[in-house]
N, C-alpha and C positions, 0 to 999 in steps of 0.2 A: 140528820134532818134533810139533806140537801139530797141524797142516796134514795130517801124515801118519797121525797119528792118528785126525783129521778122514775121510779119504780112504778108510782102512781100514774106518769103522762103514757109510761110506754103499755102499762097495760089498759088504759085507755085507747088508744090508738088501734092495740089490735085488736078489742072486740068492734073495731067499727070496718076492716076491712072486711070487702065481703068480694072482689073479685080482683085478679093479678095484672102484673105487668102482660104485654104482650111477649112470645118466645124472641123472634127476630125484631129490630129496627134496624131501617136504614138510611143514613144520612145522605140526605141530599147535597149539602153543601159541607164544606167546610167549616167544624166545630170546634172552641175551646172546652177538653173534659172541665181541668178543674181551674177554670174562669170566674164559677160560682157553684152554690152547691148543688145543682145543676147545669148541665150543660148549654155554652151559649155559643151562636153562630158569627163565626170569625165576622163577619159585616157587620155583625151589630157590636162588637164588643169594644168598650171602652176604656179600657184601659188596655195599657202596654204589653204586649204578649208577643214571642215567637216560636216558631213550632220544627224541633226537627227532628225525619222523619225515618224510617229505617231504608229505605232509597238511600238516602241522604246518607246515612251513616257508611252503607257497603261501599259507592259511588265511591268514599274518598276513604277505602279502604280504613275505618278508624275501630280500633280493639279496646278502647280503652273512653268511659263516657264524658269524662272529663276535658280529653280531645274533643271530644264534638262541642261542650261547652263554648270552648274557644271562638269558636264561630259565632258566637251570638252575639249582638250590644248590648253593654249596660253588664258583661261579666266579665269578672277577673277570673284567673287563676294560678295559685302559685303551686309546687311539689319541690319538697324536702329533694332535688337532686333525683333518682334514679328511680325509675317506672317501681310502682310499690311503695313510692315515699307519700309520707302523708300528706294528703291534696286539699286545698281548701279553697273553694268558691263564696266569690262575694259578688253582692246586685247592687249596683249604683252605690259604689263605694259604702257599702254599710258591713258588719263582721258577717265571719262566714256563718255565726249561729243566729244571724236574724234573718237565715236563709234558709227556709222551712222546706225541704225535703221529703217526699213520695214518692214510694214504689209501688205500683198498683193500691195505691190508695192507703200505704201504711206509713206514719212516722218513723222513719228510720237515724234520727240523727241520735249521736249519744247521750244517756239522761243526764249524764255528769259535768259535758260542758257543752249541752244544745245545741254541737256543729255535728255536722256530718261527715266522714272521710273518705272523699272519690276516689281514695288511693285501689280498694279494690273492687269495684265494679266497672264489670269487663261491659260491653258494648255490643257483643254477640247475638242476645235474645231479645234487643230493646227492640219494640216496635216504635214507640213514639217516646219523644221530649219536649216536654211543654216547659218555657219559662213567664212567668208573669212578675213583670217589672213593677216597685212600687209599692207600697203597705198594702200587706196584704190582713193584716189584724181581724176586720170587722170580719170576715169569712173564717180564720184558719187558728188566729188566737196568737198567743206569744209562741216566737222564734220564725215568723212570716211577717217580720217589719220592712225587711228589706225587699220579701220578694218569695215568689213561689218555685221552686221544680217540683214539676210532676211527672214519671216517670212510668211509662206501662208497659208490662211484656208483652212478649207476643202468644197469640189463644192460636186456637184449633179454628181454622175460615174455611176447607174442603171436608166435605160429606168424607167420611171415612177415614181410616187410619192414613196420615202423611208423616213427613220428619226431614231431619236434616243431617247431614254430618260433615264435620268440619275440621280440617289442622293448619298451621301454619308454622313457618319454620324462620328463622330470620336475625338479627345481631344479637351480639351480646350473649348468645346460647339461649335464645329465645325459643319457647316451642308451647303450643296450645292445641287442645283440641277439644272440641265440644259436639255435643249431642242432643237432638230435641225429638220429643214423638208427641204427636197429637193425633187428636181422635175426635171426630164428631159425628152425632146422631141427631136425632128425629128431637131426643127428650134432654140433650143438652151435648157439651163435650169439656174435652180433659186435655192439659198439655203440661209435658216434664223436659226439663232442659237440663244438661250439666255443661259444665266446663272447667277446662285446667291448663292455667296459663302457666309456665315456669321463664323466670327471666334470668341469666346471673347476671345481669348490672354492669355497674362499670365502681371503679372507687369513688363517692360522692365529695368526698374530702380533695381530691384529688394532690392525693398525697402521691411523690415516687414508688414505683414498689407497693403503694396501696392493695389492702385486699377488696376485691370484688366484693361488692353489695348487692344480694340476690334479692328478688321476690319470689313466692310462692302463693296463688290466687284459685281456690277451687270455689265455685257454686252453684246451686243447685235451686232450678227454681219449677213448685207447681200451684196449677190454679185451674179450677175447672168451676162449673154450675150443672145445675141439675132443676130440670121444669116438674117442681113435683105436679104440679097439672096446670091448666091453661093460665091459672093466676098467680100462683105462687111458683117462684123461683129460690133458687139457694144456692151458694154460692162458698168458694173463698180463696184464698192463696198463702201459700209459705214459702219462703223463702232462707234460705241459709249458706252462708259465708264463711269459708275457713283461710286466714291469711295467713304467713308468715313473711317477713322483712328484716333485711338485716338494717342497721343503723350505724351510725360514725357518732361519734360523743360532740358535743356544742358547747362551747367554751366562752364562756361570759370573759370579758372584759380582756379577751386577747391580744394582746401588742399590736397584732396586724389581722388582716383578712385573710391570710392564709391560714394562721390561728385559729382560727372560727372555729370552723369543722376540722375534728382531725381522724386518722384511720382508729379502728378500732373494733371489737367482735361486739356488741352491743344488736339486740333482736330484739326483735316485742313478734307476739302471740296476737291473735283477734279470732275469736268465733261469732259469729253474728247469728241468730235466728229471728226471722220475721214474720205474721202471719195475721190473717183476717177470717171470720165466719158472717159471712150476710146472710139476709132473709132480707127478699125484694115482694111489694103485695100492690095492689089497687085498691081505691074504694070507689062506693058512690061510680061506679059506673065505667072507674076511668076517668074520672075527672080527679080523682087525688090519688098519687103514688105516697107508698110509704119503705123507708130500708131501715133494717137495725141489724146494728155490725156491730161486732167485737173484734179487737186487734190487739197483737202483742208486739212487744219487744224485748228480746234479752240479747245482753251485748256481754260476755265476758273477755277480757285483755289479760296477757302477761308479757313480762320483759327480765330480760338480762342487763345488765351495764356492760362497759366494757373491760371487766374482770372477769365477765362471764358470770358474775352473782347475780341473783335473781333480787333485781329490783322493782317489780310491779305484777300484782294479782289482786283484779276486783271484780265486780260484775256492775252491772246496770240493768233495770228493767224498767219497762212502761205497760200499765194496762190500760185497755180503753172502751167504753161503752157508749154508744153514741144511735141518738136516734134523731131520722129526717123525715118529713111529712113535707109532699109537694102539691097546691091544689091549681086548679085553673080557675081564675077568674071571671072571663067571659067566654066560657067556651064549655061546651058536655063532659070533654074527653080534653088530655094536657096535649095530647097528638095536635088537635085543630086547634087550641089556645096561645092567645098573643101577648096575655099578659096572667104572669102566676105569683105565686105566695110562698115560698119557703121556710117551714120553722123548724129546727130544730135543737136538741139538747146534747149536753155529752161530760160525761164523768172520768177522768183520768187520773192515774197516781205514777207519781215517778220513786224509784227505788235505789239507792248506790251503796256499795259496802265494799270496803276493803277485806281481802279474803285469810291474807297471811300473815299471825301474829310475828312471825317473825322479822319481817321487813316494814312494819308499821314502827310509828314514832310514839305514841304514845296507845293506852289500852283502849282510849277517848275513840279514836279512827277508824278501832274496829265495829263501832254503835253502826247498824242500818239505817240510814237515814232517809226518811221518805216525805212527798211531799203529795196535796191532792188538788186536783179543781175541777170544776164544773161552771159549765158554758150555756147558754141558752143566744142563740141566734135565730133572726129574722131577714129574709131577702124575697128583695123584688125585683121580676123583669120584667122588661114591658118592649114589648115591641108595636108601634103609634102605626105602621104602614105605609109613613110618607117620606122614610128613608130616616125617621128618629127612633132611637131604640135608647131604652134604661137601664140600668142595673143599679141599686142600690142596696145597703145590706148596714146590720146595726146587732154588734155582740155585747154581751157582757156577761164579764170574769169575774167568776167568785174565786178567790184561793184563801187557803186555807193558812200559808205565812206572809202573803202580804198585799197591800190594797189592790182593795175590787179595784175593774177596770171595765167603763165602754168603751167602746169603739168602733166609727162608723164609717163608709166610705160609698162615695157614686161616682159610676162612671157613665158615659155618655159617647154615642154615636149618630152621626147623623152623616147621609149618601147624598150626594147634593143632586138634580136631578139629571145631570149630564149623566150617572151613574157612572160616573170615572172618578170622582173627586168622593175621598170620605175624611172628615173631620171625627176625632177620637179626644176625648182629654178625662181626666178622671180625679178626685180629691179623695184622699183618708189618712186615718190618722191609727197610729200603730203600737204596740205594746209587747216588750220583751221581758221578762221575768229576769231574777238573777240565775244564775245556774246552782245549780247542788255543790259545784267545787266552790263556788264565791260566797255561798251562804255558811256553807259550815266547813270549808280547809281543805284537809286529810293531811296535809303536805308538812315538814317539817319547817321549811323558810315560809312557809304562807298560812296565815290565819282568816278564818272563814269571816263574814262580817253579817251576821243575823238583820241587821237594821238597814242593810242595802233595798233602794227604791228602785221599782221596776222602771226600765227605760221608758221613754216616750219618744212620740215623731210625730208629725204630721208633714204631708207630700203631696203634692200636684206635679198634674202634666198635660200637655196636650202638644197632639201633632196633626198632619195632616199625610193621608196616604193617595196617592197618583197612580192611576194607568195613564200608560200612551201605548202610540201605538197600534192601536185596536188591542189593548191588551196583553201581546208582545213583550211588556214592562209595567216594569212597577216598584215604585220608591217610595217609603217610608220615612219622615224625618217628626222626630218628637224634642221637646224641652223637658226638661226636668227641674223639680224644685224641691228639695226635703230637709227639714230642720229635725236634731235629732239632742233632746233636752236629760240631763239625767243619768248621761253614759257612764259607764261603768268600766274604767279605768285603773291602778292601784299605783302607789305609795308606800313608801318603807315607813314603818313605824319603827322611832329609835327605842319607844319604851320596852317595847316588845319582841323589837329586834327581829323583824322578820317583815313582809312585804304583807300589808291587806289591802285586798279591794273599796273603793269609794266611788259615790257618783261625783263625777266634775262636776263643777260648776260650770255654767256659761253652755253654747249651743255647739253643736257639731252640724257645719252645713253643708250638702250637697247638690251640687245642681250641675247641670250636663248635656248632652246630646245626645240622643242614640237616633241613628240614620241606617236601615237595609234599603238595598235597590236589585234587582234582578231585573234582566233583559236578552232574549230569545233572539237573537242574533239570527239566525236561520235553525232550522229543524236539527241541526248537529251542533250548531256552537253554543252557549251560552256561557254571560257572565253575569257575577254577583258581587254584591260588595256588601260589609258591615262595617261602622264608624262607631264608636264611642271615645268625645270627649267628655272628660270628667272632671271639676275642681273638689273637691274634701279637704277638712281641715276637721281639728277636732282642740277644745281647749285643754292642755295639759296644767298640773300645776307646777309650781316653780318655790324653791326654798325659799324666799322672802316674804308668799305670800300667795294667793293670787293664781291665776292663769295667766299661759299666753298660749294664741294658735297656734297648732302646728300643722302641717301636711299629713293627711293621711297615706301611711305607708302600704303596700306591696297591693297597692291598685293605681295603675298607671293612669295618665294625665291622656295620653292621647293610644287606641289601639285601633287600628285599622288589617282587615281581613280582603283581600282579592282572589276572589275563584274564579277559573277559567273551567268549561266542561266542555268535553269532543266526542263524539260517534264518530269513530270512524265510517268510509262507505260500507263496509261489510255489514255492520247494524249489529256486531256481535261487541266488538270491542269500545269501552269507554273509556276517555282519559280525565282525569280532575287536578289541576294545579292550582296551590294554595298560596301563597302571599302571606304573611303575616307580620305587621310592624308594628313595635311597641316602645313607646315613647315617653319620660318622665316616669318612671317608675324609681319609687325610694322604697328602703328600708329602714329600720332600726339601727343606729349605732349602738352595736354591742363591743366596740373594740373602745372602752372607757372604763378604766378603774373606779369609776361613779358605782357599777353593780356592784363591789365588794364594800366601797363606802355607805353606799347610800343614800346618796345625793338626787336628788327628782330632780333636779336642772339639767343634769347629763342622760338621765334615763330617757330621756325623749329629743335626743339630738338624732338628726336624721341624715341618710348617706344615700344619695344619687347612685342607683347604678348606671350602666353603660344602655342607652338604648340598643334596638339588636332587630333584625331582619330574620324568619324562619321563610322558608318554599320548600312545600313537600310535595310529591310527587307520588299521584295515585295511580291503578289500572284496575279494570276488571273485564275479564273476557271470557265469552258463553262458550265452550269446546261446545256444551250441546245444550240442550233447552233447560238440561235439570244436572250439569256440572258446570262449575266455573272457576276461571283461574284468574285468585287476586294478588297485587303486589303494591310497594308503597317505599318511597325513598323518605324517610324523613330526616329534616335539616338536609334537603339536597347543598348545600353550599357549604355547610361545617361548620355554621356561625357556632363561636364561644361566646354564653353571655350571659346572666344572670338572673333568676327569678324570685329568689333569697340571697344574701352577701355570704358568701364564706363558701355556699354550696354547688358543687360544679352540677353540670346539666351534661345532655347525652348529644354527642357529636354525627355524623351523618350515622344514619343507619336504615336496614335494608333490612324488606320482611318478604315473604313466598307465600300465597296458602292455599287451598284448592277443597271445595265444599261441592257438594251434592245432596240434591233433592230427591226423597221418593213418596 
């Protein structure tokens, strides 16, 4: 019913286009892409957003996207020990799967457990990273409660064939090299990237005598469009990922923390492909845009233990159908309009199957289980003239296993008229699904729990942003507020003897600060700063009954970022030095014979790691207008210190690389 429903707006829609987008736009100012579902102008935008840029990326020398994360406020991140390990990002202390993830415009998180793994995406072909802080639900749906990344590569920007080529050389037996070629014309253009990073590691376990823990990171990404004539555009991108990582086995309820991790030949496998087809049109004159995309995702894993037996083979998939209608308000054309309309629909199914009867626990595991829904969304911007701008937006989730859901959200801006002074703050409220492992298992200690209720949130914020200076500077400071009802938490069940998921009771709150400043010191120096403090607590239960709060773990209470940037007088050579201090960061007590009992009073006792200092040390330097030579010390100091307990981290180390343009 809901498919045919689906079927019926979208071929309405396009017997009423009658002429296309424009070929080229060009922004004048500075833009959020995916702020809404259409693009909004950083001065007018009302909620929480940071934007970094691929300058930004080369500048401080960073291979890997997850590193750039780090710089932002209001993000965490932790990695399993050695470059390759698996990475999980969290936005204002919320999990890493209510952290909804875009790469030119595709859901790329896993359908199985709705996080995403920054472990391998390199940092080579990004052009831009957008983070938007704060429920992002009424726009983007479940797994954007916490917060959006948006991720774009980089296209073809010079008339004709251009490219790149690139290696780098550096610890550890480090070595990458990547490739891009682009092309454009009159009637559209085309761009392919590879890359192939190989790391050998260090032993994560950091055991004597431990064996090296390697990565292996190939991928390949293209995306082009084509003007089939002045009004119609078409469009898309694929993307594809081949990982390999070695691992250390994880040891529940180990005597000590050295216990934790120990050495061991243990891998996992990742193939990842990712992809979209659009059709971009006009109607009415110009006055309403319209886009219908298709996207996929297929995600297959396999692993080893550390017997070297083959402990995991599944796949996962997503498809997705989605259609947008943009119209103007009071204006002919969306170009000269100040206030517009957005509606749009969209139909998705998620897929997961365990692949190998022989390593499955029961025949049960092997069933494909799949899941569907469909979205119908409305947004408005308004931009008033007097330095007040809107955004407002308002979804609802049909799914097909468990309650429908709206959810709505406005944010708001206003430039005061000094035009140095802007006030931002923004309210909504957010919706997470359960995941496919929590609904129905797979696992032998874990049973699926069908009757699981989707999360909820609702969140506010507001700050205020400052130039001085004539402009020279500019500081950022926001509050945060977000109560998060419903969470989805687990508990051992004695009957059944094995651990299933449950919503807690009682709230999970977070609230916080996040504060950037930049300031232009002279034409060569400049410094930056990023701040997040954070408090999180989340209700556990407890054997007598009941909850009690606890701290939320592996997202630190206080993290602070200092960059320094230099020109030198030559104008060829720049220097970037980073700062990084991270402060109250806990994890999990896993070193408690509770895991083999099963006790929920010990399963959520928590262990203070060590706070810890990183300064890394970048260069980049022009030999000529189209070679350059880059290098990067990181952990210049050696600091040993912990991101997960048990798991060692990478000591100072030292990278080379040298790219050319043609």
């Amino acid at each position: 019913m809901h498919r045919s429903i689906f079927t019926c707006l979208l071929a309405g829609t396009a017997l009423t286009t009658q002429t296309a987008l424009a070929q080229d736009s060009i922004a004048l100012d500075p833009i959020i892409v995916s702020g809404g579902l259409t693009p909004v102008a950083a001065a007018q935008y009302g909620r929480a957003a940071s934007v970094v840029t691929a300058d930004e990326i080369q500048s401080r020398s960073i291979q890997y996207v997850s590193d750039a994360l780090r710089l932002v406020p209001g993000v965490s991140v932790t990695r399993t020990g050695s470059l390759g390990g698996t990475t999980a990002v969290r936005l204002r202390g919320h999990e890493s799967n209510h952290t909804l993830v875009l790469i030119d415009g595709v859901k790329v998180a896993s359908p199985d457990t709705g996080a995403y793994d920054f472990s391998g995406l390199l940092a080579t072909d990004i052009e831009r990273i957008e983070v938007i802080r704060g429920p992002q639900s009424a726009l983007y749906g479940s797994q954007a409660m916490g917060g959006v990344i948006s991720i774009t590569t980089k296209r073809a920007e010079e008339p004709g064939i251009s490219g790149r080529a690139g290696a780098e050389v550096g610890s550890d037996g480090t070595h990458q090299v990547d490739l891009a070629l682009r092309g454009k014309g009159a009637r559209g253009d085309i761009s392919f990237s590879a890359s192939r990073r190989h790391s050998g590691g260090f032993d994560v376990s950091g055991t004597p005598g431990g064996e090296e823990d390697s990565a292996l990171h190939r991928s390949y990404t293209l995306n082009g469009r084509y003007f089939l004539t002045d009004n119609i555009t078409v469009g898309g991108s694929l993307r594809h990922v081949d990982r390999i990582t070695d691992n250390d086995n994880f040891n529940f309820a180990a005597p000590t923390t050295a216990g934790l991790v120990t050495d061991s030949i243990a891998a996992s496998t990742a193939q990842e492909t990712y992809g979209a087809l659009y059709l971009d049109a006009t109607a009415w004159g110009g006055r309403m845009s319209n886009r219908l995309t298709y996207s996929f995702a297929d995600i297959d894993r396999q692993g080893v233990d550390g017997t070297g037996t083959k402990d995991a083979d599944n796949t996962g998939t997503r498809r997705k159908i989605a259609y947008q209608g943009t119209i103007a308000l009071d204006a002919a054309t969306l170009a000269s309009a100040s206030h517009t309309l957005t509606f749009a629909a969209e139909f998705e199914r998620l897929t997961y199957r365990e692949n190998d009867p022989t390593i499955v626990f029961g025949v049960g595991q092997l069933a494909k289980r799949e899941r569907e829904q469909t979205a119908y969304i409305l947004e408005y911007q308004g931009d008033f003239g007097n330095g007040l701008a809107l955004q407002a937006s308002l979804r609802h989730d049909d799914n097909d296993a468990f309650k429908d859901f709206t959810t709505y959200a406005i944010g708001a801006s206003y430039t005061l008229p000094n035009n140095s002074t802007r006030l931002h703050a923004s309210y909504g409220t957010g919706v997470q699904n359960p995941t496919l492992i929590e609904q129905f298992g797979f696992f032998s200690d874990f049973a699926g729990n069908p009757n699981l209720k989707p999360e909820q949130s609702e969140g506010w914020d507001i700050g205020i942003e400052q130039q001085f200076l004539d402009g020279r500077g500019v500081f950022d400071i926001t509050y945060f507020d977000e109560t998060l009802e419903d969470e989805i938490g687990s508990q051992f069940d004695v009957g059944l003897g094995k651990t299933v998921p449950i919503n807690n009771t009682g709230r999970s709150d977070r609230r916080g600060i996040e504060a950037t400043a930049r300031y232009d010191v002279t034409d060569r120096l400049g410094l930056s700063l990023a701040y997040t403090w954070l408090d999180a607590s989340e209700p556990v239960p407890v054997a007598i009954g009941g909850t009690r709060n606890a701290i939320e773990v592996r997202r630190p209470e206080h993290e602070l970022s200092l960059g320094v940037d230099y020109t030198l007088p030559n104008d060829r050579t720049r220097l970037r030095l980073d700062v990084q201090r991270v402060a109250g960061l806990y994890d999990s007590n896993f070193k408690t014979a509770s895991f083999l009992s099963g006790n929920p009073d010990d399963d959520f006792d928590r262990v203070r790691l060590s706070d810890y200092t990183l300064v890394n040390l970048g260069f980049t330097h022009d030999i000529t207008d189209k070679v350059q030579l880059t290098g990067r010390i990181s952990n210049l100091l050696n600091e040993s210190y912990e991101e997960l307990e048990g798991y060692a981290t990478p000591g100072r180390t030292m990278y080379l690389g040298l790219s050319a343009r043609f």
